[in-house]
N, C-alpha and C positions, 0 to 999 in steps of 0.2 A: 322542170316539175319534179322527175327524181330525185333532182340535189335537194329541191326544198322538204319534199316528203322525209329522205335521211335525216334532218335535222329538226323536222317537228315530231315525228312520230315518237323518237327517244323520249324529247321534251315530255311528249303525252303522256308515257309509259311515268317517267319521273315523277310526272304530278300525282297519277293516280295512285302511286305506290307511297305518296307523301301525306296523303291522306292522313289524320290519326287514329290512329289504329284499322289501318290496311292490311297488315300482317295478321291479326286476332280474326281480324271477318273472313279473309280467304281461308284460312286455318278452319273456321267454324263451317265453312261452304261443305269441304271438304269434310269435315268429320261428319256433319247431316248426312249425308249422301253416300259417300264412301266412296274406294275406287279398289282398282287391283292390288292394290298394296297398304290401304287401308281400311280397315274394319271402320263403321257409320258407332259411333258415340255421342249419342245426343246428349247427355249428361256433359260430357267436357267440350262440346260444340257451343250449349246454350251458357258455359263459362267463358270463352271464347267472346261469342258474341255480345254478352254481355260487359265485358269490358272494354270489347271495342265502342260500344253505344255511350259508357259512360266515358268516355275517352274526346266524344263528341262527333263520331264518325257515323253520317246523316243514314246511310244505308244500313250500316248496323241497328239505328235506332229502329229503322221499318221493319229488319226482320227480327228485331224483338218484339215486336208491337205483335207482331204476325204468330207471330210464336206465341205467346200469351190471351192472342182473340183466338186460336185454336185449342189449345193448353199441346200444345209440341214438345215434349221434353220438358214442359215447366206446367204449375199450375196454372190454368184458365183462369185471369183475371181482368173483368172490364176495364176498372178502373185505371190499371196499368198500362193497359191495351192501350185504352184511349191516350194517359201520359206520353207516350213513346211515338203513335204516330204522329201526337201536335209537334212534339220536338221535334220529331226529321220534316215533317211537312212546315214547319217553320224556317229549319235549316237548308228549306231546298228541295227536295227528294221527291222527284215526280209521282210516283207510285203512291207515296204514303198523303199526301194531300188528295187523291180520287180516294182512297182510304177514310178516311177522314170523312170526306164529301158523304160517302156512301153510310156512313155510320152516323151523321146527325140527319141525313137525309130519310133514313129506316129508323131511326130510333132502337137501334141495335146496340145497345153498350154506352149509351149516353140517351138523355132525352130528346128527343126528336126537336131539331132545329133549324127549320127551312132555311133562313138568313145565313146559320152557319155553312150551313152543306151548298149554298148559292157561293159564298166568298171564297172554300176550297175550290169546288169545281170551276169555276172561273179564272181563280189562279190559275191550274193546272193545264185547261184548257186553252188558254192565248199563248201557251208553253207549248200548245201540239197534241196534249193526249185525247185519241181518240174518245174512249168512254169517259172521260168527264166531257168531252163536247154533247155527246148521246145523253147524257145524263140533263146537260142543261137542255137540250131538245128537249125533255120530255116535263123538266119541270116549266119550262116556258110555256108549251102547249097546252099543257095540263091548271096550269095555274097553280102551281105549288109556291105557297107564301107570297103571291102578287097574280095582280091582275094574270090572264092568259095574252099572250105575244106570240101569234103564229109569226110573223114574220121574224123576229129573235129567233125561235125554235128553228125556224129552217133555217139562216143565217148558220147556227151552230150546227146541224145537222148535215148543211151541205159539206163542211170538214170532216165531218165524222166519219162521212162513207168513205174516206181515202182509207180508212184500215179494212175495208175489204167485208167487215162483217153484217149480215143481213139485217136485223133489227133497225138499224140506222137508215139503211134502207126502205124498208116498210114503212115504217114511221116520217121519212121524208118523202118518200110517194102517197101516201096517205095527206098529208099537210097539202101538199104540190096540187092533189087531185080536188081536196076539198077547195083548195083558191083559186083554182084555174077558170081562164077566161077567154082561152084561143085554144081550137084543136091542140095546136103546138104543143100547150101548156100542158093541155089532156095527154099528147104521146110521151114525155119526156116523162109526166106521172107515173103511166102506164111502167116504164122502163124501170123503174125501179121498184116499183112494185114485183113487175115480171122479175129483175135481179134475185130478192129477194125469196119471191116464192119458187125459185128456182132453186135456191137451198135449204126449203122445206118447211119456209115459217107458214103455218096453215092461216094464219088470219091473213097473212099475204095472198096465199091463192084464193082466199076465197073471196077478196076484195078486188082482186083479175077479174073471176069470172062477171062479180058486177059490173067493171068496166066493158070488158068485152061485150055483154049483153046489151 
């Protein structure tokens, strides 16, 4: 297992450093931020980054996108925003496609597009990302741009709660409780519910206490 590990990990390192423009984004990380030896320049970070994105390097396109839906060292512009994240989230780049998701699903920086923010988050989701799995919970549930699919919605929900965070929670104890049809069905609700309000989502505890009652 050693010897194999010696001879892939390098590989790994190889790959990611082959990237194009690998060198321009780590260079840009580090000027944002700064460290003990260098001073944070966002001016020659968002040049950095910038040609690493036009270079075709998927991560750089997200945090230009990122940089631009905030105005970060550059002007605040949607239209660009949204150019940059479609590229990386076409190229790949897990982040920027719940990005995406999230931007035609609020109508934040493009017009509001249930079908489109349904085919991001579904990419990204059969990929593993928790909060586009959360996201399609709710639009399932909710019936955003189709009929409502409780069973869909907890389907995705039940992946979601592997990242630990409460909403995902609530919202799949909430579903679990309203379908339940065996005590059983009622405790394992309960449990997640209880998870949840346990880290302080108030619509959580206060859907406990109607259980317990």
């Amino acid at each position: 297992m050693k010897k194999y590990l010696s001879v892939i990990i390098p590989f790994l390192l190889i790959l990611a450093c082959s990237q194009p423009g690998a060198d321009d984004l780590e260079r840009a990380k580090l000027l944002m931020s700064g460290d003990s030896l260098t001073v944070p320049d966002t001016a020659l970070a968002i040049e950095h980054v910038t040609r690493a994105a036009e270079r075709g390097n998927a991560e750089a396109m997200y945090h230009l996108a990122y940089y631009r839906q905030y105005g970060i060292g550059v002007e605040q512009d949607d239209k660009k925003t949204l150019q940059w994240y479609e590229r990386s989230a076409k190229a790949g780049y897990l982040k920027a496609q719940y990005k995406l998701g999230m931007i035609y699903y609020g109508g934040n920086g493009a017009e509001q597009d249930y079908a489109e923010a349904l085919t991001w988050f579904t990419r990204s989701a059969k990929r593993g990302d928790d909060q586009s799995q959360y996201m399609l919970g709710i639009m399932y549930s909710r019936g955003r741009g189709m009929e409502p699919d409780t069973a869909r919605a907890i389907h995705w929900l039940e992946k979601s709660v592997a990242g630990g965070h409460p909403y995902p929670e609530f919202l799949l104890g909430k579903l679990l409780y309203e379908t339940a049809e065996t005590p059983e069905e009622v405790e394992t609700a309960r449990q997640w519910v209880k998870s949840a309000a346990d880290k302080g989502v108030g619509h959580a505890k206060e859907l406990l206490q109607t259980m317990d009652n």
